[in-house]
N, C-alpha and C positions, 0 to 999 in steps of 0.2 A: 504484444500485449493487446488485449481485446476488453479489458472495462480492469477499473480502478475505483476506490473508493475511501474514503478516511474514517477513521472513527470518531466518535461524538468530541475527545476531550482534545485532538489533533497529532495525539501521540505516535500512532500507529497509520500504513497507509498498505491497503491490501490491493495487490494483483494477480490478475489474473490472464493467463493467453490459452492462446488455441490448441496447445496439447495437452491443456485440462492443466493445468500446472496454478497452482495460487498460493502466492510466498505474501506473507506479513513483513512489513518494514518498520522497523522501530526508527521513528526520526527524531528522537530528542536533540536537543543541540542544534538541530540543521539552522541552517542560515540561508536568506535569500540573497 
């Protein structure tokens, strides 16, 4: 993974790496 980034309302959390690849994560529910 080479950069990360969340969206405005914390819902969602985008990646992306080095073979161009960038998958959205839906984190609702998550817990710390």
């Amino acid at each position: 993974m080479i950069d990360l980034a969340w969206s405005p309302d914390g819902r969602y959390l985008a990646t992306a790496s080095n073979d161009s690849t960038v998958i959205i994560w839906r984190v609702d529910g998550a817990t710390e």
